[in-house]
C-alpha positions as CSV (number, residue, x, y, z in Angstrom):
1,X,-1.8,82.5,-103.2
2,X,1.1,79.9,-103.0
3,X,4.5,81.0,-104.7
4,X,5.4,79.7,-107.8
5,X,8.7,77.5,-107.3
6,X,9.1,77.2,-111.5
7,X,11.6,80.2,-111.8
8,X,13.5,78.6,-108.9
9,X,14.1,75.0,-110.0
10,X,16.8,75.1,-112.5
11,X,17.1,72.4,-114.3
12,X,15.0,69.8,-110.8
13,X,13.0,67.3,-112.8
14,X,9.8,67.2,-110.7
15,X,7.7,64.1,-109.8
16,X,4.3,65.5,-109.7
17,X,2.8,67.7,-106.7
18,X,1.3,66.4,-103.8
19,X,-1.9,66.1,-102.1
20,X,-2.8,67.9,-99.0
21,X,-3.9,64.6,-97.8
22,X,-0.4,63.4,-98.4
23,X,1.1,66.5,-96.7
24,X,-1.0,66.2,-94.1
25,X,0.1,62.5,-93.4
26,X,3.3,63.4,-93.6
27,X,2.5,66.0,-90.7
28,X,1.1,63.2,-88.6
29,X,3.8,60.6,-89.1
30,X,6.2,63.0,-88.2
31,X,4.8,64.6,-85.6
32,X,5.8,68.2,-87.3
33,X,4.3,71.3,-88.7
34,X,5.5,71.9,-92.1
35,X,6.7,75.4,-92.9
36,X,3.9,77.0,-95.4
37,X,6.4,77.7,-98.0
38,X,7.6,74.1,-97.8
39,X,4.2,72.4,-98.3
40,X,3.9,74.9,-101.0
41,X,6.8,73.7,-102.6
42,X,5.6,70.1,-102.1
43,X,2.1,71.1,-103.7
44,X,4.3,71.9,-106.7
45,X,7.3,69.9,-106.1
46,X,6.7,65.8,-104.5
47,X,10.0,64.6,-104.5
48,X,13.0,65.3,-107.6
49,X,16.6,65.4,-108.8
50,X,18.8,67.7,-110.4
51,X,20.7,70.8,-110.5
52,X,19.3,74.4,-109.0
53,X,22.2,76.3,-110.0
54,X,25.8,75.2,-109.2
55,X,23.9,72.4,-106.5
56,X,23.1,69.2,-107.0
57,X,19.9,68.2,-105.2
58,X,17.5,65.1,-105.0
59,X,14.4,66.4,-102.9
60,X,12.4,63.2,-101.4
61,X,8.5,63.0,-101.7
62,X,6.2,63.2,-99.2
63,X,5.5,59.9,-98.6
64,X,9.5,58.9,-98.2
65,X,10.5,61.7,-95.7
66,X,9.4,59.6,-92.7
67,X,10.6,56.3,-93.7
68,X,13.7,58.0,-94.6
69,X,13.9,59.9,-91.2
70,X,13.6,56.3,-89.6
71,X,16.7,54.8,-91.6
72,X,18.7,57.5,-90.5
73,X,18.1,57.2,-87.2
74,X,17.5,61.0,-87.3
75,X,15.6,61.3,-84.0
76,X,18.4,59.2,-82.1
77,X,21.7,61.0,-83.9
78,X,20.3,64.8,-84.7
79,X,17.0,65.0,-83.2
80,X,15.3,68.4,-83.6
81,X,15.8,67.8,-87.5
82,X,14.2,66.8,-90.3
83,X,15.4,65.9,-93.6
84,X,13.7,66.4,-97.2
85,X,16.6,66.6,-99.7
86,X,20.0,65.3,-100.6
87,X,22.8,66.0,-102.6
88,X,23.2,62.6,-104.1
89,X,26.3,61.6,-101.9
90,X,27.3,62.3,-98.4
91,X,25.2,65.2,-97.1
92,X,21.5,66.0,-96.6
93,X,19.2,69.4,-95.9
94,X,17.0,69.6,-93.4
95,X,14.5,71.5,-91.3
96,X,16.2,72.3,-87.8
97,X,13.2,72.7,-85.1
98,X,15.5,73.3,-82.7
99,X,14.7,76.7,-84.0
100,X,11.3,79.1,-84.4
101,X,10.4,79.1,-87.4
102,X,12.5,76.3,-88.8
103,X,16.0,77.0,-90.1
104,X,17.4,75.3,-92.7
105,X,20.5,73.2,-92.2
106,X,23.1,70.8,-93.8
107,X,24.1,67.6,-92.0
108,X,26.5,64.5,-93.4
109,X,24.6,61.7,-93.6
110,X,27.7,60.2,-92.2
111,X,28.2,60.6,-88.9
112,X,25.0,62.3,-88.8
113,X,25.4,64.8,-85.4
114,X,23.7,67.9,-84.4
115,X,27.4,69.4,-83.7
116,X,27.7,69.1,-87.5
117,X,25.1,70.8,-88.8
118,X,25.9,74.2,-90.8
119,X,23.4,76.8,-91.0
120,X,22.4,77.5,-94.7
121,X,18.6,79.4,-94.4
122,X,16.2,81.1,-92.2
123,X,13.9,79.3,-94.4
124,X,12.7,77.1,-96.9
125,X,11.9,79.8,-99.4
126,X,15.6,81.6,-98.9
127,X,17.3,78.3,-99.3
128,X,15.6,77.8,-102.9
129,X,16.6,81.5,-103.5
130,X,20.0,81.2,-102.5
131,X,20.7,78.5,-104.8
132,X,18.8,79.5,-107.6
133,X,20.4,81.1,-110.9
134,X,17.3,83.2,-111.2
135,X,17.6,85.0,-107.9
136,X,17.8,88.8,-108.3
C-alpha cells in the first residue's frame, strides 16, 4: 500500500497524479529507476507549488523532469543527479545516484556543480518529512 503524502504537503497545490505509464516513460527517458516512495508521491503528486512548512517548493511533473534535465545540462555539469523540484529561484532538489539508494541533494541551479551539492535526505520520503509541519 503506497503512503499517503496528504498529511505531508502543507499548503503544495497539486496538479493531479500520474500514470504509471507516465512514470514509466519518465524511467525510460531518463534512463533511471525511480525510488518507490518517489513514484508514490508522483501517483499522488504530478508536478506542484507552494509551501511544505517554512520551504517553498515547486515539484515538476513527470513529463517535464527530462526536458528539464536537458536545459540544465544536468548530465554535462552534475551528472549522477536528477532533479524534480525547485524552490522558485536559484536552487533545485534532486536525486543523487551517485549513491545506493538515492540520496537527496540540493544543487544551485547556478553554477550547477556536483562540488555544490549539500546533502539534505537519505530519501525521498525523509525529505518530505523533514520539511513537513506535520512531522512528529
Amino acid at each position: 500500500m503506497e503512503p499517503s503524502y496528504s498529511a505531508l504537503l502543507g499548503d503544495l497545490s497539486c496538479a493531479g497524479g500520474a500514470s504509471r505509464d507516465a512514470i514509466e516513460h519518465l524511467m525510460a527517458a531518463t534512463g533511471r529507476q525511480l525510488p518507490s516512495d518517489y513514484c508514490d508521491f508522483l501517483q499522488q503528486c504530478d508536478g506542484g507549488e507552494g509551501f511544505i512548512g517554512e520551504r517553498y517548493l515547486v515539484f515538476w511533473a513527470a513529463a517535464e523532469l527530462a526536458l528539464f534535465s536537458r536545459e540544465y545540462q544536468v548530465d554535462e555539469y552534475a551528472p549522477g543527479l536528477l532533479l524534480f523540484a525547485g524552490d522558485g529561484g536559484g536552487e533545485a532538489f534532486g536525486f543523487d545516484y551517485r549513491s545506493t539508494p538515492p540520496s537527496i541533494v540540493q544543487v544551485p541551479l547556478i553554477g550547477l556543480s556536483l562540488d555544490d551539492a549539500l546533502p539534505l535526505a537519505p530519501s525521498f520520503s525523509a525529505f518530505m518529512a523533514a520539511l513537513s509541519p506535520a512531522r512528529a
